[in-house]
C-alpha angles and dihedrals in degrees: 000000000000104000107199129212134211121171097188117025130184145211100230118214120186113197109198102206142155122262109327112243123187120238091010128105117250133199122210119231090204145000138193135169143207145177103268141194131100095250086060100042090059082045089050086043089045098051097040076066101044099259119161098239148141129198108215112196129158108246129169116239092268102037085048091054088049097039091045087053094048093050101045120172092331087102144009105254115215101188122194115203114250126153105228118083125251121267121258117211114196120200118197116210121199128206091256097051092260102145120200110187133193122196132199121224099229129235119299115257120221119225087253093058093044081053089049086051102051095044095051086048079046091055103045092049103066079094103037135109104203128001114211127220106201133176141349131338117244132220112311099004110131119254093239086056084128106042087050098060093045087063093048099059131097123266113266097034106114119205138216132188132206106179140108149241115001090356094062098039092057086050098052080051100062092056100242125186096257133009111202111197131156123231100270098043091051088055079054093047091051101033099244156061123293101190095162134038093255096057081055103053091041087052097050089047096053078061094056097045080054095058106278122132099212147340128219111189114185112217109200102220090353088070117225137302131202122199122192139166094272100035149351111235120189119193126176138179121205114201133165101202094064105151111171132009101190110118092014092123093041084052095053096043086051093046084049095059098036092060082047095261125262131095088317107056095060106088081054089059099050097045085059097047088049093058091041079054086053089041114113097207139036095265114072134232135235107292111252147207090246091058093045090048082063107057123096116199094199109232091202120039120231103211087183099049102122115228117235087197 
């Protein structure tokens, strides 16, 4: 079982509107919502494939009744009791594909329901091969969130982490079993540019020098690479009837676990982040031939491959 967690989850509204003009009063043409967060999104992805999961998220009593309706049967919800109500993020398309988001920053957690949330995940986890840290922290979760959790868990769990900025850095920190950044958040991690592959890889490896098991960078059009202690693999897709990318990074980190993680498992990720990517909606489809036939795991690196991403 894969037991996922997201510290701040949303309940995600997309306005379909004409052009956007400030200071005017528009009127959507359409609106639709959905239970949101990246920990939910690799549980959705786990159970549309028949993986044993569950998605644990703090949610107040209302915003438990709403998020549990939006979801459905597409995941196990594990909700732990908090009072503030869960954020709403509201993302405005316009006619030509331009997105502006806006993002709430979600309620602010006390010390008593972090701690109710480490010890559910705790629980949960005595039967799990991997928990998952996903997202954002909310007000008042400590930076460490992660890392704490990390420490709480049964021998024998391995963890891995998909987050950003301080979360993650404290992560990488604790030495869990994978770490899962995109491009951009693993400059951040380091402190500086990776134009090319290579910078990448060397940069993955310095993490695990540093204690970490394993690191899965997504790559955007460059595809995705994973550095352990023993290899860098680099695998890529190119398709041309991409139609979303939203939840492509949740997919392959999905795809990753559910093949049990390592060199191998690879191939699998990609393949998932590629139907997410044909995916119409934000919510992807069972994985295909079609999309494994289009993945490509590289037998020789190319360290001065330069990354579009």
């Amino acid at each position: 079982m894969i037991v996922t967690v997201t510290p701040n989850p949303s309940i995600d509204r997309t306005l379909r509107i004409p052009p956007l003009i400030r200071g005017r009063v528009i009127r959507a043409v359409s609106a639709t919502a959905e239970a949101g967060g990246k920990g939910v999104n690799v549980a959705r992805a786990l159970a549309l494939h028949g993986q044993a999961t569950f998605a644990v998220a703090p949610l107040s009593a209302a915003s438990a009744v709403a998020f549990s309706a939006l979801l459905g049967t597409a995941a196990p919800l594990d909700a732990v009791p908090v009072a503030g109500p869960a954020r709403v993020n509201v993302s405005l398309v316009e006619d030509d594909g331009t997105v502006t988001k806006v993002n709430e920053p979600g309620p602010e957690l006390s010390a008593a329901e972090v701690d109710a949330i480490l010890v559910r995940v705790s629980a949960l986890a005595s039967g799990a091969s991997w928990v998952v840290g996903c997202g954002s922290l909310p007000p008042g979760a400590p930076p460490d969130l992660y890392a704490r959790l990390a420490s709480r868990l049964p021998a024998g769990v391995r963890v891995a982490i998909d987050a950003d900025g301080v979360a993650l850095r404290e992560a990488a920190r604790a030495g869990v079993a994978l770490l899962k950044p995109n491009l951009a958040e693993l400059e951040g991690l380091v402190g500086g540019a990776l134009p090319t592959l290579g910078a990448v890889i060397e940069a993955a490896t310095a993490l695990v020098v540093g204690g970490i098991g394993g690191v899965l960078v997504s790559l955007g059009a460059d595809g995705a690479a994973y550095v352990d202690s023993e290899a860098a693999t680099h695998a890529e897709a190119r398709i041309d009837d991409l139609v979303n990318t939203v939840g492509a990074g949740d997919a392959l980190l999905a795809g990753f676990l559910a093949a049990g993680g390592g060199h191998e498992a690879l191939r699998t990720a990609v393949a998932w982040s590629v139907a997410a990517c044909r995916s119409p909606g934000t919510q992807m489809r069972m994985v295909t031939a079609r999309d494994a036939e289009a993945v490509r795991v590289h037998e020789v690196l190319r360290p001065d491959r330069r990354l579009a991403a």
